[in-house]
C-alpha positions as CSV (number, residue, x, y, z in Angstrom):
1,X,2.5,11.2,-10.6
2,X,4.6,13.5,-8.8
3,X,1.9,13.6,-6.0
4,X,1.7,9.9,-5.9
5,X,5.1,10.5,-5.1
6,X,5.1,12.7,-2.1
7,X,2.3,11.3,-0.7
8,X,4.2,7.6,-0.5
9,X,7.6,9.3,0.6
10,X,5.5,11.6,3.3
11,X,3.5,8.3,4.4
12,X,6.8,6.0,4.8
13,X,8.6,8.9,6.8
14,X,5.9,8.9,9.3
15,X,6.1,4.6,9.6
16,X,7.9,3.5,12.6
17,X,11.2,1.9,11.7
18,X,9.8,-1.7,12.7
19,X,7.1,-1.8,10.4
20,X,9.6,0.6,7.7
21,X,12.0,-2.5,7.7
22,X,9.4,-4.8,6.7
23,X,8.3,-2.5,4.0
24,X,11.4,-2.2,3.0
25,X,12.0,-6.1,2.8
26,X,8.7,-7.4,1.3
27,X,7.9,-4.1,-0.7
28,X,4.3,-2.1,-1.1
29,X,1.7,-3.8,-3.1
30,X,-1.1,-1.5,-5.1
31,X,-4.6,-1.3,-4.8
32,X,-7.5,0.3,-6.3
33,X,-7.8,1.9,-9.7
34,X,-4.2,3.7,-8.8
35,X,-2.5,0.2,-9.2
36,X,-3.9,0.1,-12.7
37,X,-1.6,3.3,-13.9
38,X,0.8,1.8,-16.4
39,X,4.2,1.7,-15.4
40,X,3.2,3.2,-12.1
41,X,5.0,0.5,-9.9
42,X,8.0,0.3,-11.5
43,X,8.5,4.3,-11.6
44,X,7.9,4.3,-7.7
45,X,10.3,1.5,-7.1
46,X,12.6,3.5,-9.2
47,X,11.9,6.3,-6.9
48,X,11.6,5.4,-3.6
49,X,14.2,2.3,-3.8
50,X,11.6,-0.1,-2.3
51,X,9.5,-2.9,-4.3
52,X,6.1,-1.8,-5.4
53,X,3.6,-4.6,-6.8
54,X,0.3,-4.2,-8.1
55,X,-1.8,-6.4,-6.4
56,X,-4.3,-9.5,-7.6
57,X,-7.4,-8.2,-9.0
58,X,-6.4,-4.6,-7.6
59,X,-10.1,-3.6,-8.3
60,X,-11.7,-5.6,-6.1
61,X,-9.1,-5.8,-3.6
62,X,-9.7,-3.0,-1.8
63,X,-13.6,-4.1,-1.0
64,X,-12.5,-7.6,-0.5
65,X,-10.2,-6.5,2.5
66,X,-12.9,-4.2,3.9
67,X,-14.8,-6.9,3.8
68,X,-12.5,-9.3,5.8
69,X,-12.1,-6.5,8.2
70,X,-15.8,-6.6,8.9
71,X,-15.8,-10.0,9.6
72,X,-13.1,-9.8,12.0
73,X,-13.6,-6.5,14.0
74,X,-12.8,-7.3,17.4
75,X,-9.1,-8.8,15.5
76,X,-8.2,-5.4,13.8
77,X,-10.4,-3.3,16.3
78,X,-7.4,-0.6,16.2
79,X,-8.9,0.2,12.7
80,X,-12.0,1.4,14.0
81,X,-12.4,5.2,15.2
């Protein structure tokens, strides 16, 4: 977990301070197999002092946004490289 750790503290220090206060005010949510670690959301809030919630359906969540993007690639074109 530790590495879960410092990867989520190295990732918010590199977040510009206008999208770190929205973090800050509506928390992180989890995706993906990771968001299915017990107790993994309430140790990072612990940790990081910032809300953490595991997301609906955190399994299929991931594909169902990659999905959406797809649809809408000229919207979120900045995702492309």
């Amino acid at each position: 977990m530790q590495k879960i750790e410092n990867a989520v503290l190295s990732a918010l220090e590199n977040t510009p301070p206008e999208l770190y206060a929205d973090i800050v005010k509506n928390g992180i949510y989890l995706s993906g197999g990771g968001a299915l670690l017990r107790g993994i959301d309430r140790r990072l809030t612990d940790k990081i002092n910032i809300p953490f919630h595991i997301a609906e359906d955190p399994l299929h969540s991931v594909a169902k946004g990659a999905g959406i993007a797809l649809k809408n690639v000229d919207r979120f074109s900045f995702l492309m490289r």
